[in-house]
Every structure is written in structure tokens, then in C-alpha cells.
VOBA-1610 file (N, C-alpha, C; in pm, whole numbers, padded with zeros to 5 digits, always signed):
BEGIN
Unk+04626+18813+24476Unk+04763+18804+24430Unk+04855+18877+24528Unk+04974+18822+24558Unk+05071+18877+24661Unk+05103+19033+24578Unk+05169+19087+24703Unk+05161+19229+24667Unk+05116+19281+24509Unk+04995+19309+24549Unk+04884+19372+24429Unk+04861+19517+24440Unk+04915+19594+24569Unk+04893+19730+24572Unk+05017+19774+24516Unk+05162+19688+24499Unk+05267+19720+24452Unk+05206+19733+24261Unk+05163+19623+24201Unk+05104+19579+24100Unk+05007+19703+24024Unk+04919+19720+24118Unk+04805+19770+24047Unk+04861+19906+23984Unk+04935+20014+24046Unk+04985+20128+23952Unk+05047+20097+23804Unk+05075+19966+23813Unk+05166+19930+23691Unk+05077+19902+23575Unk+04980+19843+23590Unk+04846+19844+23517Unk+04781+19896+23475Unk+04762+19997+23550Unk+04707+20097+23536Unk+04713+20191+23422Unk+04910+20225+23456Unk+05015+20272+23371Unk+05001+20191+23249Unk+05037+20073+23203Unk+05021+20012+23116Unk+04844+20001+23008Unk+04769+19989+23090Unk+04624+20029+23016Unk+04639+20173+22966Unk+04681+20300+22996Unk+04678+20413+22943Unk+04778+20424+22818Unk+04884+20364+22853Unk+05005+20339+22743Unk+04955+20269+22637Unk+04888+20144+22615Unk+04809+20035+22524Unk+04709+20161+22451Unk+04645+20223+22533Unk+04520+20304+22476Unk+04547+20412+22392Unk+04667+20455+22394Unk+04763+20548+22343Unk+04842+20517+22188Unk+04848+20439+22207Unk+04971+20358+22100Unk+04900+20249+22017Unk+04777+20246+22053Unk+04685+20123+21948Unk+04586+20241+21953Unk+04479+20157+21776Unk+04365+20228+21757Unk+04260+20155+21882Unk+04159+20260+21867Unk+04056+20216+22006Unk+03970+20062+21948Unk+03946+20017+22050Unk+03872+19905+22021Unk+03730+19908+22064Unk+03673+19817+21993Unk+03536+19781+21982Unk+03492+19647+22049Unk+03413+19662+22142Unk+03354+19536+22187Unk+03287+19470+22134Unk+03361+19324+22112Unk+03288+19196+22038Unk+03174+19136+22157Unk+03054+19090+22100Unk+02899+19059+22121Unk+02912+18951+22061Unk+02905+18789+22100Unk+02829+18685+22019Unk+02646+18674+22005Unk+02533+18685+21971Unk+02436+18668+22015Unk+02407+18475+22000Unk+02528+18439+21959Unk+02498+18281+21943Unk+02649+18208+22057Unk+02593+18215+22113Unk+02746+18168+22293Unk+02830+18083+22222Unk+02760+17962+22136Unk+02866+17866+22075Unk+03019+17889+21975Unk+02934+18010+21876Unk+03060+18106+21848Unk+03172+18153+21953Unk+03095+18216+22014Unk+03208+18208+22120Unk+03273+18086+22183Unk+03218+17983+22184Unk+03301+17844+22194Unk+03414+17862+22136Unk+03344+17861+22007Unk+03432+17794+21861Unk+03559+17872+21866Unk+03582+18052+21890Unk+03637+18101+21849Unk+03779+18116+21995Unk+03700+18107+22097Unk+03785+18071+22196Unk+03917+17952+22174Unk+03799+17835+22166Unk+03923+17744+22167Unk+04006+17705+22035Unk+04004+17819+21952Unk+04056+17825+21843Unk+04226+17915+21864Unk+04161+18020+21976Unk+04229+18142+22012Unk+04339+18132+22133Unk+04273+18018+22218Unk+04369+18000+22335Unk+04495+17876+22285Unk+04514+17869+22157Unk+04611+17795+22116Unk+04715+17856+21984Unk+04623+17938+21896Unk+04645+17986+21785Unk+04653+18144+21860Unk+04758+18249+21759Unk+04758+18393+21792Unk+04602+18411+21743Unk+04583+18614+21763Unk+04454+18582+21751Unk+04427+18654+21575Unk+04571+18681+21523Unk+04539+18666+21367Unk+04489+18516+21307Unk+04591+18469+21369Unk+04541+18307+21284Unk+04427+18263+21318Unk+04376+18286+21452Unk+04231+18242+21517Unk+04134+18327+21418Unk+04138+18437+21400Unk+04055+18505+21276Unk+04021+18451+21165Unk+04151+18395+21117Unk+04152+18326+20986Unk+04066+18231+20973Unk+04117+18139+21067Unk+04071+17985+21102Unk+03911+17991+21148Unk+03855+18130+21180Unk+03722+18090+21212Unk+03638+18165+21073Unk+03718+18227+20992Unk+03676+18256+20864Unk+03625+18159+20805Unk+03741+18081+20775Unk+03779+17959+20703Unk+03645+17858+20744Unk+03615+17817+20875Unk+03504+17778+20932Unk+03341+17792+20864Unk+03353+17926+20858Unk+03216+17977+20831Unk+03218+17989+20705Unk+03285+18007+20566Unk+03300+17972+20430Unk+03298+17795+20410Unk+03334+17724+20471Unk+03396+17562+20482Unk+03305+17482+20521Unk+03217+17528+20605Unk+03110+17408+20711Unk+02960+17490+20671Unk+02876+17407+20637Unk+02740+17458+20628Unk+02686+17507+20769Unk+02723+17448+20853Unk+02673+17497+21012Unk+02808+17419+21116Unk+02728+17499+21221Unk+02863+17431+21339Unk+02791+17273+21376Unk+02712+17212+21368Unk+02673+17076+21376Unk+02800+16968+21243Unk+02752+17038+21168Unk+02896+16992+21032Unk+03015+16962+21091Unk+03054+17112+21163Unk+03167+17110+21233Unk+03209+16976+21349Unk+03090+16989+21412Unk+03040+16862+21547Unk+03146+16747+21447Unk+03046+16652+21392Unk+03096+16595+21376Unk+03242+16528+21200Unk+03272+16661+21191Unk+03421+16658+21139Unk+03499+16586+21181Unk+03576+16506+21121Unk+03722+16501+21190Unk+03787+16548+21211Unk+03873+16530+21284Unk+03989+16656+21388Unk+04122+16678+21243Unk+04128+16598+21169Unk+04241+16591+21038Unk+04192+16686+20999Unk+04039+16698+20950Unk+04018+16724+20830Unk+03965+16910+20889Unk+03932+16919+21017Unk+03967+17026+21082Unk+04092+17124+21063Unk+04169+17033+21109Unk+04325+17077+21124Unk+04349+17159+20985Unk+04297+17066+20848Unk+04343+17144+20765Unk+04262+17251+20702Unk+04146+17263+20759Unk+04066+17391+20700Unk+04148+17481+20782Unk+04204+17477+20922Unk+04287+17619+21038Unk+04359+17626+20873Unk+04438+17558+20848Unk+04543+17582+20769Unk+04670+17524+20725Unk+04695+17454+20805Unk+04815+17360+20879Unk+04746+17246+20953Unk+04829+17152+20898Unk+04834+16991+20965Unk+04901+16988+21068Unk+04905+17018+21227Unk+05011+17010+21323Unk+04954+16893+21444Unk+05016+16883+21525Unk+04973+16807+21664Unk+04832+16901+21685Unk+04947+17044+21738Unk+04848+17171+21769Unk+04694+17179+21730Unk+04716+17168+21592Unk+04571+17208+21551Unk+04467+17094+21496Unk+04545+16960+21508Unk+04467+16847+21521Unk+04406+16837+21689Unk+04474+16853+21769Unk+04402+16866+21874Unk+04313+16999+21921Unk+04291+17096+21842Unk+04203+17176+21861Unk+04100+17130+21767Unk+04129+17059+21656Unk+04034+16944+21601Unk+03905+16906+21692Unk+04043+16782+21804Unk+03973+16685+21886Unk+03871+16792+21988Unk+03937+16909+22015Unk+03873+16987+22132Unk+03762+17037+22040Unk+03747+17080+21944Unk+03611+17099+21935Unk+03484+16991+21885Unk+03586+16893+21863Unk+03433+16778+21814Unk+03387+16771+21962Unk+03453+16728+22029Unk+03429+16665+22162Unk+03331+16771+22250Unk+03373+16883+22249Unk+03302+17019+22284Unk+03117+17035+22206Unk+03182+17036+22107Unk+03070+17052+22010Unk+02931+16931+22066Unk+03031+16802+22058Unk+02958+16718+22070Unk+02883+16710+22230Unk+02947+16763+22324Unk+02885+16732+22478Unk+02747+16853+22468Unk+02797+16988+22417Unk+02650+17042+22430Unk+02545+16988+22299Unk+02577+16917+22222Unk+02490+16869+22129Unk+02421+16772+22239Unk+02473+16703+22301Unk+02431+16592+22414Unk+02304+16678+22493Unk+02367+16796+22559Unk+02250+16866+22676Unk+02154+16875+22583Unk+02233+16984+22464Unk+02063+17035+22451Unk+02052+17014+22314Unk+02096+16907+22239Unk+02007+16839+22089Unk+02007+16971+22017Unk+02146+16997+21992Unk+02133+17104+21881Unk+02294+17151+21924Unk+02344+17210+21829Unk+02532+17290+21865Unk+02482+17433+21908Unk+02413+17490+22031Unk+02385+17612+22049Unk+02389+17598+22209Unk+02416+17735+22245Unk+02388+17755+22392Unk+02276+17856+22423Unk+02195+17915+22339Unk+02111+18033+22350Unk+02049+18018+22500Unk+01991+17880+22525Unk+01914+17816+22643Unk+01982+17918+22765Unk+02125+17942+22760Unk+02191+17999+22892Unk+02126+18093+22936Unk+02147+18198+22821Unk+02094+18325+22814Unk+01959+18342+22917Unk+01886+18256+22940Unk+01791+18268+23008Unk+01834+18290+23208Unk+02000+18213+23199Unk+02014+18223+23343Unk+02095+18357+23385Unk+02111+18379+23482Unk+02189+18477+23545Unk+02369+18433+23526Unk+02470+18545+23570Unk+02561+18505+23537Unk+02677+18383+23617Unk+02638+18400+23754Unk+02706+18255+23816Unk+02623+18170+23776Unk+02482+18071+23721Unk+02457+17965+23707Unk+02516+17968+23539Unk+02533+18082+23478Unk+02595+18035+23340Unk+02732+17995+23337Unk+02805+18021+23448Unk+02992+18022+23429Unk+02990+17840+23488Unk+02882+17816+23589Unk+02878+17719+23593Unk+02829+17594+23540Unk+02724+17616+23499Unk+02737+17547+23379Unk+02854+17526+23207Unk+02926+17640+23201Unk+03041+17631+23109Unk+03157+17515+23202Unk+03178+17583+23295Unk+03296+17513+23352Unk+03268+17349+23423Unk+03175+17293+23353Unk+03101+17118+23400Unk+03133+17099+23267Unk+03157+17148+23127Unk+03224+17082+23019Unk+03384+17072+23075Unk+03395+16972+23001Unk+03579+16888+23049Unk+03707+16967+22976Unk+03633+17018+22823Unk+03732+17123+22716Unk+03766+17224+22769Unk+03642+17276+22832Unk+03663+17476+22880Unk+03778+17468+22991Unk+03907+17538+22946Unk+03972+17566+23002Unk+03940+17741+23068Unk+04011+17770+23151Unk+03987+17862+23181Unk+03950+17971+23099Unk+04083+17996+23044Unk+04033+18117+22951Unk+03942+18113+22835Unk+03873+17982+22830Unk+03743+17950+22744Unk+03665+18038+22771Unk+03636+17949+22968Unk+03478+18034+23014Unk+03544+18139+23008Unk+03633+18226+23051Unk+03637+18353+23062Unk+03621+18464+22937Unk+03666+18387+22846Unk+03602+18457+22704Unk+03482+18440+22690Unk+03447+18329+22686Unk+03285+18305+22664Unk+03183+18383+22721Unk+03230+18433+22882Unk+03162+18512+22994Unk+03141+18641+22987Unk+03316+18710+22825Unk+03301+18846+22895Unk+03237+18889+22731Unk+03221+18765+22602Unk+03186+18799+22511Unk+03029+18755+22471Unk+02983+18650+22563Unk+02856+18599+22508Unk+02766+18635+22629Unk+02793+18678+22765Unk+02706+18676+22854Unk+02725+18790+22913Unk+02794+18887+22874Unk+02810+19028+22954Unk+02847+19016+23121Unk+03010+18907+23069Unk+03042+18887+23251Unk+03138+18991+23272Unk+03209+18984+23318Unk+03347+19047+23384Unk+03452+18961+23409Unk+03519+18974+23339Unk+03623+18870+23307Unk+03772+18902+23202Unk+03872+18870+23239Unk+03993+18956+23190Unk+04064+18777+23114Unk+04010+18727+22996Unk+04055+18594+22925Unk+04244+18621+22953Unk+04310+18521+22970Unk+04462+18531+22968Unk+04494+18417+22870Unk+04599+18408+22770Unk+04689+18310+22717Unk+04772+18292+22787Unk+04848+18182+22759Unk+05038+18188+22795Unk+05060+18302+22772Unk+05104+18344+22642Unk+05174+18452+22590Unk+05137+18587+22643Unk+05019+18616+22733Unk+04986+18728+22777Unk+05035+18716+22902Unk+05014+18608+22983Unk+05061+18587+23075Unk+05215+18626+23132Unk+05278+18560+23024Unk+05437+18519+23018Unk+05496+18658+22991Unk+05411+18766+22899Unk+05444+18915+22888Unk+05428+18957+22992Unk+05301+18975+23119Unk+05277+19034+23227Unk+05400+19037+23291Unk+05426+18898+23321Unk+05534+18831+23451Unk+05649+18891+23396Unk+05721+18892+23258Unk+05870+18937+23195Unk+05907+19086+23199Unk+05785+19140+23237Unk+05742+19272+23237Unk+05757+19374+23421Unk+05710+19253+23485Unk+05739+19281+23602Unk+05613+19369+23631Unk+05499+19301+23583Unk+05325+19360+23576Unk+05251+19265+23690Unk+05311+19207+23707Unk+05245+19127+23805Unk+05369+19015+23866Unk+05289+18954+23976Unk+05432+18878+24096Unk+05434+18730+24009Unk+05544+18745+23969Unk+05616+18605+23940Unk+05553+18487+23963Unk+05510+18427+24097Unk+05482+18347+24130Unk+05316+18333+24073Unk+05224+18419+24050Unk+05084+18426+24039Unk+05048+18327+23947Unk+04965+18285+23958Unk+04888+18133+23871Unk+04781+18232+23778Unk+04739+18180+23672Unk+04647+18240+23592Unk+04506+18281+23655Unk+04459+18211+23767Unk+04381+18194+23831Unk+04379+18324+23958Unk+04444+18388+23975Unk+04519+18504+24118Unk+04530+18617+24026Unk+04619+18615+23853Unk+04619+18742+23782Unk+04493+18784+23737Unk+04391+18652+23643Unk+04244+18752+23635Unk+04205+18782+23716Unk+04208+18771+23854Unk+04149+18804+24012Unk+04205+18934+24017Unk+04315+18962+24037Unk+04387+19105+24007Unk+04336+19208+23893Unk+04383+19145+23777Unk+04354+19193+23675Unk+04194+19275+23687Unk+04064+19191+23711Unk+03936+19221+23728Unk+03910+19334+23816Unk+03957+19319+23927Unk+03955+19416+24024Unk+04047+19606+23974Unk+04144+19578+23913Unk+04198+19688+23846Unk+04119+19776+23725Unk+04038+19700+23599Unk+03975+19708+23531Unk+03852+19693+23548Unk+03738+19783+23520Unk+03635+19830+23517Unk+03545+19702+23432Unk+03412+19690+23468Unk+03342+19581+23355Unk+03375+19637+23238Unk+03339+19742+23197Unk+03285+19835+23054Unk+03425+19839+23001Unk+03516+19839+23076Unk+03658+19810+22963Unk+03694+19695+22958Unk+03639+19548+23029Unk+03700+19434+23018Unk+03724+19380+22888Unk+03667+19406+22800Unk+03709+19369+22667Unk+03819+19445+22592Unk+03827+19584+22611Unk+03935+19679+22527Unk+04062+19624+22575Unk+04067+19626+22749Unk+04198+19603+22771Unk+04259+19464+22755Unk+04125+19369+22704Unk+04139+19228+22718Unk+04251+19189+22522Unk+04198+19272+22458Unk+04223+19297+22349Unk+04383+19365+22288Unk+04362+19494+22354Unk+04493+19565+22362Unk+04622+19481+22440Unk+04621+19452+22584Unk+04672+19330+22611Unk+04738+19216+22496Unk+04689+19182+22463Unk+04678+19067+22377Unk+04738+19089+22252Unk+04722+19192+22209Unk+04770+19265+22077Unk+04916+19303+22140Unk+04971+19359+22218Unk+05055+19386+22272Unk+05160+19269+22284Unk+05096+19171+22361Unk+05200+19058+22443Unk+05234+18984+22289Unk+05110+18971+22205Unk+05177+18893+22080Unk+05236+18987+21981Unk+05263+19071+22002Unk+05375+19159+21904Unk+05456+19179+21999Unk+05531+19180+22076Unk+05627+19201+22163Unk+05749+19105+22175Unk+05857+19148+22165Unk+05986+19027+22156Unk+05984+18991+22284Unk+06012+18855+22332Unk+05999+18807+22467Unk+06166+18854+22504Unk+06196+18877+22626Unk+06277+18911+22729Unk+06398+18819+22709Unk+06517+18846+22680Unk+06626+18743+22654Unk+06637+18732+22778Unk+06702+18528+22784Unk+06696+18554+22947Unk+06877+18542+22958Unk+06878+18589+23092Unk+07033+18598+23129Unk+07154+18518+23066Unk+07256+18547+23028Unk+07374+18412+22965Unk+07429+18354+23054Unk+07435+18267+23035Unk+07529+18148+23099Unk+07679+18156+23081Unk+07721+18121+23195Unk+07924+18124+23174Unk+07935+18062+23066Unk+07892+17982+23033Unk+07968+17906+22932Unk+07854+17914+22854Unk+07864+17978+22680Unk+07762+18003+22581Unk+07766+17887+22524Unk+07579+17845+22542Unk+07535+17712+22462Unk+07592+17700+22328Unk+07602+17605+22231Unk+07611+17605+22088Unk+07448+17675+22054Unk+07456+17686+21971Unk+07315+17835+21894Unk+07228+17686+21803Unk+07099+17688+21848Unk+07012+17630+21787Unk+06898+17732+21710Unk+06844+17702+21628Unk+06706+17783+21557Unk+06603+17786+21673Unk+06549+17868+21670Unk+06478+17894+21779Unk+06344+17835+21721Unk+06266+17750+21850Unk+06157+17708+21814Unk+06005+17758+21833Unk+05981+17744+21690Unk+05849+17803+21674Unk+05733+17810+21815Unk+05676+17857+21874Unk+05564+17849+21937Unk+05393+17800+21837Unk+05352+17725+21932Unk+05277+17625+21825Unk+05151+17724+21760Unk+05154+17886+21832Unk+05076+17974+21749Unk+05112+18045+21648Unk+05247+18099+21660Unk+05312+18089+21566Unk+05330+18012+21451Unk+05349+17893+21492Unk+05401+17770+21347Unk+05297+17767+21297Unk+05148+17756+21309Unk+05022+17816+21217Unk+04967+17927+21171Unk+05043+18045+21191Unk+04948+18161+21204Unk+04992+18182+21041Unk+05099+18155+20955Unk+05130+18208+20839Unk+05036+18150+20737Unk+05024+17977+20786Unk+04970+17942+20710Unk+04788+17941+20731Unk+04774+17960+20854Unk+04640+17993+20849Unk+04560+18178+20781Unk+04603+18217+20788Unk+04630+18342+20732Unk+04611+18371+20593Unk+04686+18279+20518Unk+04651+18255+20374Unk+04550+18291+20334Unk+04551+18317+20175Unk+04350+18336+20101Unk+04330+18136+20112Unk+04183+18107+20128Unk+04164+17975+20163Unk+04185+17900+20023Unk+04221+18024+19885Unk+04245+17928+19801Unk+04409+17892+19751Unk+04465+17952+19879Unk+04599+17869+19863Unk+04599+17748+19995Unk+04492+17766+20062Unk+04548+17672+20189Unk+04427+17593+20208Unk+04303+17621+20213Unk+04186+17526+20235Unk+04158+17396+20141Unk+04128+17302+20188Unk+04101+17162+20131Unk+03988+17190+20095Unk+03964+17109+19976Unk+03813+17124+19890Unk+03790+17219+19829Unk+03881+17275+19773Unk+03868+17387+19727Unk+03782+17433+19596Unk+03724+17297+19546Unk+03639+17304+19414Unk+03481+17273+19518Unk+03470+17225+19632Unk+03342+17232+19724Unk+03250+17358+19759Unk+03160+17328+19710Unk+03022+17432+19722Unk+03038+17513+19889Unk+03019+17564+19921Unk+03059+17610+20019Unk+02931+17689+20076Unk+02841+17698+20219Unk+02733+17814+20253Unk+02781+17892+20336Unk+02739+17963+20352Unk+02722+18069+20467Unk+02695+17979+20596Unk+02710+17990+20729Unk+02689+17922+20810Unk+02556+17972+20929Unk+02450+17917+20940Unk+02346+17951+20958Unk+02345+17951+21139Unk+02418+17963+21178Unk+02431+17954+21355Unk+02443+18067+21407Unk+02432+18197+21305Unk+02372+18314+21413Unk+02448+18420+21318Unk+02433+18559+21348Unk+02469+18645+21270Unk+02588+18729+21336Unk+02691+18826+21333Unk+02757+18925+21382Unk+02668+19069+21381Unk+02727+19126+21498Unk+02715+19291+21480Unk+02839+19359+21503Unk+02896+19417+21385Unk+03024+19498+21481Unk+03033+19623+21421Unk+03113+19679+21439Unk+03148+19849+21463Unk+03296+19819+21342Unk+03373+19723+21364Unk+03490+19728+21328Unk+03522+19571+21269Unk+03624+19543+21184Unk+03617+19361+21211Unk+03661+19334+21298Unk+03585+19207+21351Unk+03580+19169+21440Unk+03553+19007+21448Unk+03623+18907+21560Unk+03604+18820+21517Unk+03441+18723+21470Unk+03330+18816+21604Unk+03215+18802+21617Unk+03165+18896+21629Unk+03059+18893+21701Unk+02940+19033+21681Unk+02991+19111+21769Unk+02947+19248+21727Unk+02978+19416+21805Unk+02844+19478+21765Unk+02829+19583+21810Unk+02706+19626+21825Unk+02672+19702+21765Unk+02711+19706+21632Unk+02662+19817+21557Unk+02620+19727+21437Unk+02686+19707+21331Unk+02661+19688+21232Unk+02663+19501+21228Unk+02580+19408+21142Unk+02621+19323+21073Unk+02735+19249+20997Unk+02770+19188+21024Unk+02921+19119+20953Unk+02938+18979+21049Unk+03011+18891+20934Unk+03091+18784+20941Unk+03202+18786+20944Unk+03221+18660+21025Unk+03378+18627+21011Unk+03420+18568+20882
//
């Protein structure tokens, strides 16, 4: 990233400030990688309250993530919580997802990875067509013990408004930065705190214009326009609500704290 030695004090500064002003965090562990699928591309569209919700909602709603496989993207949409474009197409992104590693390996699991080292695993994530960046990069720094700093828009768009990093940088140049500033063993706290930060934070008014627009309602961001209603108890918002419902048998949590997936202490679900 262009001037990064200007950059990196600012980061720096900012990780100590985050660590200060939030409670400490706990590193999330999937021992089942597909969770980490699920919860990714739930997260890189939805804040990551509503992504909580919505993968609650999941694991009360679907007997297993194969169920999930082949769901419809509607009927998806409305277990998140909300019927939108948004979350019908995180619908489509996970049948389709679901469905290509059901293809490799005849089952909704990635455990098989686990057996490789960590460049033949990022590469194999990034030969699916769904994983956007900050997929594998969640997937890498939560299911495979990579090094990896996941970015949203909204974290992004805080960095740059912030004057944390150069304007011009592509998502692709800031985790490059970002990684190199941050230590493995904190890539998750600061990945977290970050994140917690940029989505509670009022975005930057931008400069006025000579001549003041007429005033429109300001429009929702499409993580936003679900997060209220995904959020809900599932018996004001989930479909089927008189449906038998299991536990979902695709792997267990360990965490310290809630969490969306496993941490390393204790047992728990989402």
C-alpha cells in the first residue's frame, strides 16, 4: 500500500484505542470450516449482530447444513429475518456454495482441508466462484489458523474516512498492510474490535455543496435494513413457527464468550 510507513503509526494508535474502550475479545475456532462458510457469507453482507441472529436462526430452523444446501433462497431469506434482494441473494450464495462443496466432497463439510497446509487450503477456498475475498479470509483466520485481517465495505469505508489508510488502496493492498501491522495471535481481536467499531460509528458527513440539495431520508444500507428484523426472538420473525425444529448436527462450538462459533474454552451454540 502507498505510503504505509505514514499509515502504520495510525494503526497502531487505533488498535490500542479499540483495546481500551471495548471489552477484550475472544478468539472464535470453527472445528467444522463449513460454519465458517455459512457464517461468513452471512456476515460480509449483514452487520455482524444480524449475522449472529441469522446463523442462530439457522441452527434452531435446519436439521443440518445439507437441509440448508438445498433450501430455497426465499425461504432462506426469511428464516435471516427479512425478505430483501439482499438476503435472497445470500439465499442464492449459499445454496450454490453449499452445493459446489457437496459436489467435491459428497457431504456439506470441509474437515478433508484440515489435512492440508495453509496455502493449498486458501487455494482451494478461492477455486469456489461465491468466496469473495473476505470469505476466504475469514474462513483462513477462523477455521484454519491463517493470518488474515477479513474487511467489509463498512470497515473499509471507516479506515479510508478516517484517514487510516491511503484513499486510493483496494481491499486487496489494506489486508496486505493491515497483516503486516498486526501480529497472527491478534488477527482475530483486532479483526473484531475493528468491526465493532466501523459499525457503530456515524460515517463522515461529506462536504456541502453551494447550492443545498432538497433533503431526502437517508437510505438504509442493505445491513442495516435487516439487522432489526433479523435480531428479533424467531417467534416474532421465523417462518414455521409451529415446525419441530433440531439441533444441527454439523459440528459443535467452543467458546470463552458468545460467540458466533467455536472458541476454545467452553461448548456453545449459535
Amino acid at each position: 500500500m502507498k505510503d504505509s510507513k505514514k499509515y502504520a503509526p495510525k494503526i497502531q494508535k487505533l488498535y490500542r484505542s479499540l483495546k481500551t474502550r471495548y471489552p477484550k475479545v475472544e478468539d472464535v475456532v470453527y472445528d467444522e470450516p463449513v460454519e465458517a462458510v455459512i457464517y461468513a457469507i452471512l456476515s460480509q453482507t449483514l452487520t455482524d449482530s444480524a449475522a449472529h441472529a441469522a446463523f442462530r436462526r439457522f441452527r434452531d430452523y435446519f436439521v443440518d447444513w445439507n437441509e440448508l444446501r438445498v433450501t430455497r433462497a426465499e425461504e432462506i431469506a426469511s428464516v435471516i429475518g427479512h425478505t430483501t434482494p439482499e438476503t435472497i441473494e445470500i439465499g442464492v450464495r449459499l445454496g450454490a456454495t453449499l452445493g459446489a462443496i457437496f459436489n467435491d466432497y459428497h457431504k456439506v463439510g470441509l474437515e478433508a482441508l484440515k489435512k492440508l497446509g495453509k496455502r493449498p487450503v486458501k487455494q482451494a477456498l478461492e477455486k469456489y466462484k461465491g468466496f469473495s475475498r473476505y470469505v476466504v479470509d475469514y474462513c483462513m483466520l477462523t477455521a484454519f489458523a491463517g493470518h488474515a485481517i477479513p474487511l467489509t465495505p463498512t470497515m473499509i469505508e471507516f479506515l479510508k474516512d478516517n484517514g487510516l489508510v491511503h484513499p486510493s488502496a483496494d481491499e486487496a493492498e489494506i489486508e496486505g498492510f493491515l497483516g503486516k501491522q498486526i501480529p497472527s495471535k491478534n488477527g482475530y481481536e483486532f479483526y473484531a474490535l475493528l468491526r465493532k467499531h466501523a459499525e457503530s460509528a456515524k460515517p463522515k458527513k461529506k462536504k456541502a455543496r453551494a447550492e443545498k440539495p432538497q433533503e431526502a431520508a437517508p437510505e438504509e444500507t442493505p445491513a442495516r435494513a435487516v439487522e432489526q428484523a433479523a435480531c428479533e426472538t424467531p417467534e416474532e420473525t421465523a417462518p414455521g413457527a409451529a415446525r419441530q425444529t433440531q439441533k444441527s448436527a454439523a459440528g459443535t462450538t467452543r467458546t470463552k464468550t458468545a460467540a458466533p462459533a467455536k472458541t476454545r474454552k467452553t461448548k456453545n451454540k449459535k
